[in-house]
C-alpha positions in Angstrom: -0.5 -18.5 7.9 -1.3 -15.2 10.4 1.5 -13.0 10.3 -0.5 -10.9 12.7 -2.0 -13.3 15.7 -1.7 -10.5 18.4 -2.9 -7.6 16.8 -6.3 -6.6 15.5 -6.9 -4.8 12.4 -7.7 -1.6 13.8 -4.4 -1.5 15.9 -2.5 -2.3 12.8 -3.8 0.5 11.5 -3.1 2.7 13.2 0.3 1.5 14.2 0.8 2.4 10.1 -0.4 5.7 10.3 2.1 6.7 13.1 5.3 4.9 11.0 3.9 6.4 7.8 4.1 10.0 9.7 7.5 9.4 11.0 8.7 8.6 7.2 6.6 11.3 5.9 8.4 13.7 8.2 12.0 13.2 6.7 13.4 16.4 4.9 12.8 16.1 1.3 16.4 15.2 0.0 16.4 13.0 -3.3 17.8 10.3 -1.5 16.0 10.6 1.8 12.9 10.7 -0.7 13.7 7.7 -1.9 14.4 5.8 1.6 11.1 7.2 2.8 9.6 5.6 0.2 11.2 2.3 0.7 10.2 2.7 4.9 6.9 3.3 3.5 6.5 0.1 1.4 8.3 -1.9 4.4 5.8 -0.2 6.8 3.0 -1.4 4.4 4.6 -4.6 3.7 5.1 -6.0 7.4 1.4 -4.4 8.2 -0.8 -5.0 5.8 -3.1 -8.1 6.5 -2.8 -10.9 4.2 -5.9 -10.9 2.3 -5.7 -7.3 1.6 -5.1 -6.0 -1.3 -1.8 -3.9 -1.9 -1.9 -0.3 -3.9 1.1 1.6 -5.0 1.7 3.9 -7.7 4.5 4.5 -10.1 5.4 6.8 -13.3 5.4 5.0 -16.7 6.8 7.7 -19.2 5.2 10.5 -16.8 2.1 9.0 -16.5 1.0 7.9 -12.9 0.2 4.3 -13.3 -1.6 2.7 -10.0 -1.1 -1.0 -9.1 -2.5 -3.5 -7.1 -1.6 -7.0 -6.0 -4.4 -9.1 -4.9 -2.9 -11.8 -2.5 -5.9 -14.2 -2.4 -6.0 -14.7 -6.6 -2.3 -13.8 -6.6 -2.4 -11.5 -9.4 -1.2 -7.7 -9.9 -3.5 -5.3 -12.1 -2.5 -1.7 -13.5 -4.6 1.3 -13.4 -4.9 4.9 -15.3 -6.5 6.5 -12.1 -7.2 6.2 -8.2 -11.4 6.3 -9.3 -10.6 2.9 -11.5 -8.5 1.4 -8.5 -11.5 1.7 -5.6 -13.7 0.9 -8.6 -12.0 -1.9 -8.4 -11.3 -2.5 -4.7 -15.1 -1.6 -4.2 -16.3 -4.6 -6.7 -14.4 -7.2 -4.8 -16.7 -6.8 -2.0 -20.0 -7.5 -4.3 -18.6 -10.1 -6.9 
C-alpha cells in the first residue's frame, strides 16, 4: 500500500529537511532533547518511503551502534560504524 500517492520523492524530501530543522532548532534541555528526537523519528517515520531503508543510531555501553531496518526483507541489522552502514546501503543497489 502507498502511504504517499500525492507526493513525489523529492518533495518528501525536502518536506523532512524543513521538520528536521524545526526539531533541530529546540533549545538543548534534556527533555526537549529527548522530544526532538522522538519528532525526529516521527518526522522520519510518516516520510520515509516504504521500500527504503530506515537508519538510526543508539549507544550500547558507550559505543555508537548504527541500525537499519530493511522494509522489503523485513529485517533489522546492527553496525559498528556509518562507513559499514552505506557499505551496506550501497550493496543493495548491486546485489
Amino acid at each position: 500500500m502507498n502511504r504517499n500517492p500525492y507526493y513525489s520523492p523529492h518533495e518528501l524530501n525536502r518536506q523532512r529537511y524543513r521538520l528536521e530543522q524545526l526539531v533541530a532548532k529546540q533549545p538543548s534541555l534534556p527533555w526537549r532533547q529527548a522530544l526532538a528526537q522522538a519528532g525526529q523519528q516521527l518526522v522520519r517515520f510518516l516520510t520515509a518511503a516504504p521500500a527504503e531503508p530506515r537508519v538510526w543510531q543508539s549507544s550500547q555501553r558507550g559505543q555508537s551502534i548504527w541500525w537499519v531496518y530493511d522494509p522489503v526483507s523485513q529485517r533489522r541489522q546492527s553496525f559498528r560504524s556509518e562507513l559499514e552502514v552505506r557499505q551496506w546501503l550501497d550493496s543493495r543497489y548491486y546485489d
